[in-house]
C-alpha positions as CSV (number, residue, x, y, z in Angstrom):
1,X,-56.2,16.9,31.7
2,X,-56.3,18.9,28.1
3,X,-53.2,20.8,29.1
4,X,-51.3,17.2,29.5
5,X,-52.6,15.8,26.4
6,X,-51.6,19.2,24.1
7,X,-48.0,19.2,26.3
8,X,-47.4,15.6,25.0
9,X,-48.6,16.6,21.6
10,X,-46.1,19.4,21.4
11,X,-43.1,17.1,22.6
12,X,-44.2,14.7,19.8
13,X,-44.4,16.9,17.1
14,X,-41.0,18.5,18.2
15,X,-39.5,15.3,18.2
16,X,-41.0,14.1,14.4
17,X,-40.0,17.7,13.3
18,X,-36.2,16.8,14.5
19,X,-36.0,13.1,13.4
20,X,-37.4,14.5,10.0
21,X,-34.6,17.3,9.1
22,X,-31.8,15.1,10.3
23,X,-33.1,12.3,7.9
24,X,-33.2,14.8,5.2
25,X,-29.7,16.0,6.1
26,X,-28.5,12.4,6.2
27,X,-30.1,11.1,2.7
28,X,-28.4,15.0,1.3
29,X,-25.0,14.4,2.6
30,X,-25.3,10.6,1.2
31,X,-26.9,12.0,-2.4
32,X,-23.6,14.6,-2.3
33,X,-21.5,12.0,-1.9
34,X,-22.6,9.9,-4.7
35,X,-20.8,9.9,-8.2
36,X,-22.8,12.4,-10.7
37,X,-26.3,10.5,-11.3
38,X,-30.0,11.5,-11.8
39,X,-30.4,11.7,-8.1
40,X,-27.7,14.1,-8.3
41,X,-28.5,17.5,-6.7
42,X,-27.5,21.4,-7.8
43,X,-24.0,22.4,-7.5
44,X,-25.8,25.2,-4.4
45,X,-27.8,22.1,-3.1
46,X,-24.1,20.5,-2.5
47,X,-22.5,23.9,-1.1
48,X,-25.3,24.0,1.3
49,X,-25.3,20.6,2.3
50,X,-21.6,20.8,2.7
51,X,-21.7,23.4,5.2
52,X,-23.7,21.4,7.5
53,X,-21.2,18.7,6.9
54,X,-18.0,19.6,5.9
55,X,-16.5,16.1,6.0
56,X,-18.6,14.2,4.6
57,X,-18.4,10.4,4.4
58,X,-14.3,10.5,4.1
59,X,-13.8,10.5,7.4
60,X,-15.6,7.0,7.9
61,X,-14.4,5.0,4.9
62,X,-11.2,4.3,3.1
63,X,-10.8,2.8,-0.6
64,X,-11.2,-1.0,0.5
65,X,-8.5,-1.6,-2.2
66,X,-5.7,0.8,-1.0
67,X,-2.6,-1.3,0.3
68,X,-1.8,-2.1,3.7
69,X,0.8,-2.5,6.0
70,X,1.3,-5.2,8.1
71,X,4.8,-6.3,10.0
72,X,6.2,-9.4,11.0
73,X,8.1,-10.5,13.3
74,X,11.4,-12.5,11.8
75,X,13.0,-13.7,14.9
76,X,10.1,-15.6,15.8
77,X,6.8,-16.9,14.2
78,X,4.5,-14.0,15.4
79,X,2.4,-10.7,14.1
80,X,3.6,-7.8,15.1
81,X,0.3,-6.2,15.3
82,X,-2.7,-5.8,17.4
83,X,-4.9,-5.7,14.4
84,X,-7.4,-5.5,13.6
85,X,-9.3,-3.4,16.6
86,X,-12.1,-5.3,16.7
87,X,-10.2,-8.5,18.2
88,X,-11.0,-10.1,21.5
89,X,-7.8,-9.1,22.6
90,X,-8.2,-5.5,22.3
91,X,-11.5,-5.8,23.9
92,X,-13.2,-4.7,21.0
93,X,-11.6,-1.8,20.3
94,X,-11.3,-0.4,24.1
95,X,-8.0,-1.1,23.9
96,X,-5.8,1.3,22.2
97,X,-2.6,-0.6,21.9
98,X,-3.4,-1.9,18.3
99,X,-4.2,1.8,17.1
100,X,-0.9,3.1,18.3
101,X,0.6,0.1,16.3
102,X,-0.5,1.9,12.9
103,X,1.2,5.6,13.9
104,X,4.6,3.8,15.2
105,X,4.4,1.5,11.8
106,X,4.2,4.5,9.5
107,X,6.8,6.1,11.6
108,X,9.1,3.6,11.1
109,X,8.5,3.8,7.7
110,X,8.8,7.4,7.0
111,X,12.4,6.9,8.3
112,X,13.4,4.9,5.6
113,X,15.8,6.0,3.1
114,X,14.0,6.7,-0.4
115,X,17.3,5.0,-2.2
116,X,16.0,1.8,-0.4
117,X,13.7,-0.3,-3.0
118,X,10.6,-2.6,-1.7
119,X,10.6,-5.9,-2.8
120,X,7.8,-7.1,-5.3
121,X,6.6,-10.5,-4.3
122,X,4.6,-13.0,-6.0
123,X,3.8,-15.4,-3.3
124,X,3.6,-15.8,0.0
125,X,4.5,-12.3,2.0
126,X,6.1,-14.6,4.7
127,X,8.4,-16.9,2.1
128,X,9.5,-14.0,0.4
129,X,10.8,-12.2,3.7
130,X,12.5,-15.0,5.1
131,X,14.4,-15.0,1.5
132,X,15.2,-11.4,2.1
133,X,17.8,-10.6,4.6
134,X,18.1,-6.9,6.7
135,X,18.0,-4.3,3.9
136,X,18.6,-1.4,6.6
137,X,18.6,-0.4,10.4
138,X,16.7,2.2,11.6
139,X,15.7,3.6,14.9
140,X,12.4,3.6,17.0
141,X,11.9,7.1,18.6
142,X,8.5,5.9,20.0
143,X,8.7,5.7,23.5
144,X,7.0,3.0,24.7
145,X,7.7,0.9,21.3
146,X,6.1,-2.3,20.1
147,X,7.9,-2.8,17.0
148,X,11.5,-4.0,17.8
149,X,14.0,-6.1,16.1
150,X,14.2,-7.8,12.7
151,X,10.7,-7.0,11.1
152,X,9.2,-7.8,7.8
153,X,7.0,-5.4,6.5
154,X,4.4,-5.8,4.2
155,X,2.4,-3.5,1.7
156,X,-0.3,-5.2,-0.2
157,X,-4.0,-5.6,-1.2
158,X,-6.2,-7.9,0.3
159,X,-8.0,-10.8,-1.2
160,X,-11.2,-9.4,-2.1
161,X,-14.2,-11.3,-0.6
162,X,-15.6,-12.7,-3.7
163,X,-12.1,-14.6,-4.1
164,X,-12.0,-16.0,-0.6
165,X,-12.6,-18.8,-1.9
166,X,-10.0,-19.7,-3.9
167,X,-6.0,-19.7,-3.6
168,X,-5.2,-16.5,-4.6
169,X,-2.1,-14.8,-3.6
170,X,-2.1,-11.1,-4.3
171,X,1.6,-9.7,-5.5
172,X,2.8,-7.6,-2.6
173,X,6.2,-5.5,-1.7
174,X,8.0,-6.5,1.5
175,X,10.7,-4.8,3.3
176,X,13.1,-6.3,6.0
177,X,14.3,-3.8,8.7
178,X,16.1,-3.9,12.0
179,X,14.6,-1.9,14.1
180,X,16.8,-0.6,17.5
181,X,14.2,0.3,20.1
182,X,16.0,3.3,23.0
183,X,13.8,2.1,25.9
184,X,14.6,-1.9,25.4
């Protein structure tokens, strides 16, 4: 009967001892992270922390302000896009289709001529693209591609959520391109 109790003792010290160093190694990679503060730790404190966790926190998080890309469809009142992943439709994220979306967008426009100008827009992303007409073809190498025929393209901020509230309408570039899919 002692043995048991001092085996279960040992498991449950093990298992504190564990749960202890990878909360220290999480609140140290989240201290590195931080802008310089009074929390901040030595420059060898970082360098070891950083070789446990060579990442970091970039990884998981983007700049909530950065741009982004969305495409419309202009022959026909629809989004292009499966986004985000966390829809119903992509089965919360089980779905890959909406993921692929983002690789074959940037694709598309990485093959667009630098002489060819965005658009800066002041209003609505939609009225200002059905203002526009085709600035360029260009052709889908993806093969099984999504993102086919006239599209609008858009590149802009997003409202942040403490002006949800009111009408604002971020100024955003836009793009119209024909895109000629092989496998259509």
């Amino acid at each position: 009967m002692n043995d048991f109790s001092s085996d279960k003792s040992r498991i449950g010290l093990f298992f504190l001892t564990i749960c202890a160093c990878l909360t220290i190694l999480l609140f140290s990679s989240i201290i590195v992270a931080l802008p310089k503060n009074p929390l901040s730790t030595t420059v060898r404190a970082e360098f070891l922390v950083k070789q446990f966790i060579p990442q970091g926190w970039g990884f998981y998080s983007r700049d909530p302000r950065s741009d982004h890309l969305y495409a419309y469809s202009m022959s026909g009142d629809t989004d292009m896009l499966s986004w985000p992943n966390n829809k119903i439709r992509n089965v919360f994220g089980l779905n890959r289709y909406g993921r692929a979306q983002g690789i074959e967008l940037g694709l598309l426009i990485s093959k667009l001529p630098s002489s060819l100008k965005w658009k800066t827009c002041d209003k609505d992303a939609k009225n200002c693209l059905d203002e526009m007409k085709v600035q360029v073809d260009i052709a889908n190498p993806t093969p099984n591609a999504s993102l086919c025929g006239d599209l609008g393209i858009v590149s802009g901020s997003l409202v942040p959520w403490a002006w949800s509230q009111y009408k604002v309408v971020p100024t955003s570039k836009v793009m119209r391109v024909n895109v000629k899919c092989s496998k259509r």
